[in-house]
N, C-alpha and C positions, 0 to 999 in steps of 0.2 A: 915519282912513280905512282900510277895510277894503276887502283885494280879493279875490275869489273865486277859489276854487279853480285856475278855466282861465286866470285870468290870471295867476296866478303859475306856474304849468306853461307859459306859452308865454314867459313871461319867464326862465325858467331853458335851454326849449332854445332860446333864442337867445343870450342871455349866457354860459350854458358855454362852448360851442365858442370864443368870443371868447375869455374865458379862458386855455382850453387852447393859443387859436393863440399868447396874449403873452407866455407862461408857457414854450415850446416856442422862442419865436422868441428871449428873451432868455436862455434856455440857450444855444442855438445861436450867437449875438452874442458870447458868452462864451468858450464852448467856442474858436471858430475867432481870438478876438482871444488867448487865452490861451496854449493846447495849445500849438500851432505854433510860436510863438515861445519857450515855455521850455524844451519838452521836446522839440519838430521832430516832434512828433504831426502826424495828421491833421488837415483840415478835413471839415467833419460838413455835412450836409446836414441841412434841415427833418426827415425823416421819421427820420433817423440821431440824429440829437437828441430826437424824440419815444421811438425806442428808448432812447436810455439814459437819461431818466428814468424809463420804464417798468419797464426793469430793475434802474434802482437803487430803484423802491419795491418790487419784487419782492422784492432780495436783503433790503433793510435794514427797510421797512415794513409792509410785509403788506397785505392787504386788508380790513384788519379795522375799520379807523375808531375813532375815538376818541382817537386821539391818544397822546400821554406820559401810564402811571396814576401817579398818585401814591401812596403807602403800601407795604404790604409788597409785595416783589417777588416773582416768580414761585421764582424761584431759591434759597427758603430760609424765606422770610417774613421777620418782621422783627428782622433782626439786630442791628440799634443795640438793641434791648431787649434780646436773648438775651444781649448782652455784657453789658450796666447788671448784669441779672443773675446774672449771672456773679460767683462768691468770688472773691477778689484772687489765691489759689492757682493757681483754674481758667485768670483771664485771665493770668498771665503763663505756661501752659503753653500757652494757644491760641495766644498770639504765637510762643513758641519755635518753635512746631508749622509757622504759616504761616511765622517769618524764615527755618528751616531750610528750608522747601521751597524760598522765593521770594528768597533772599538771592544766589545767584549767586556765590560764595565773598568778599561781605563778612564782615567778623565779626557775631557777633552778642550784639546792646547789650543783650538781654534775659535773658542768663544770668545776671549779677550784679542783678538788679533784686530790691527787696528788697519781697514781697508786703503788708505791711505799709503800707509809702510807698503804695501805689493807693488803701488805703482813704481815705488823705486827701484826695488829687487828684480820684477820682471824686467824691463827693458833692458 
C-alpha cells in the first residue's frame, strides 16, 4: 500500500509536534523528579525543558543529521592503521611521546619496553 505524497506530509505535521510534545514532557518529568532532589537544582518548566534540549543539541549535536559516522574520524583519519603501521621503534616512541604528555607524574612503563617484543604481539 502506497501513499501519496500529501498524505504523508500531513501525517508528519501532525505526528511531529506529538513527538516533540513526549519527547519535551519526558525530559521535563525527569529533569524536575531528578535535579531537585540530588543536587537542590531548579524545577524547569515545559518551555525550559524545550530549551535545554535545544541547547544541548546545539552544544553537543549540530544541525547537521546523520547521526554517529563511522570510519576515519575528522580529527586525524584513521589512526588504528597509522599505528599497524607504524615500525616497532616508531610505536614505542609514539607512546613515550603521548605517556609523557598524558601521564600526570606516573612513571613511565614504556621506557624499558623492548621494540623487538611489539613485533610479536602486533601481528
Amino acid at each position: 500500500m502506497r501513499y501519496s505524497k500529501g498524505k504523508k506530509i500531513l501525517f508528519a505535521i501532525l505526528i511531529i509536534p506529538v513527538v516533540i510534545f513526549v519527547f519535551v514532557t519526558v525530559v521535563m518529568y525527569l529533569w524536575n523528579w531528578l535535579i531537585p532532589e540530588l543536587f537542590n537544582g531548579p524545577v524547569v518548566t515545559f518551555w525550559q525543558a524545550f530549551g535545554l534540549i535545544l541547547l544541548s543539541k546545539i552544544l553537543f549535536g549540530g544541525f547537521k543529521g546523520g547521526g554517529h559516522k563511522s570510519g576515519p574520524s575528522k580529527w586525524g583519519g584513521d589512526w588504528k592503521q597509522k599505528f599497524k603501521d607504524m615500525s616497532p621503534e616508531e610505536r614505542v616512541a609514539f607512546k613515550e611521546k603521548w605517556a609523557n604528555k598524558w601521564n600526570c607524574g606516573r612513571t613511565n612503563d614504556f621506557e624499558n619496553e623492548d621494540p623487538q617484543s611489539l613485533e610479536n604481539t602486533e601481528k
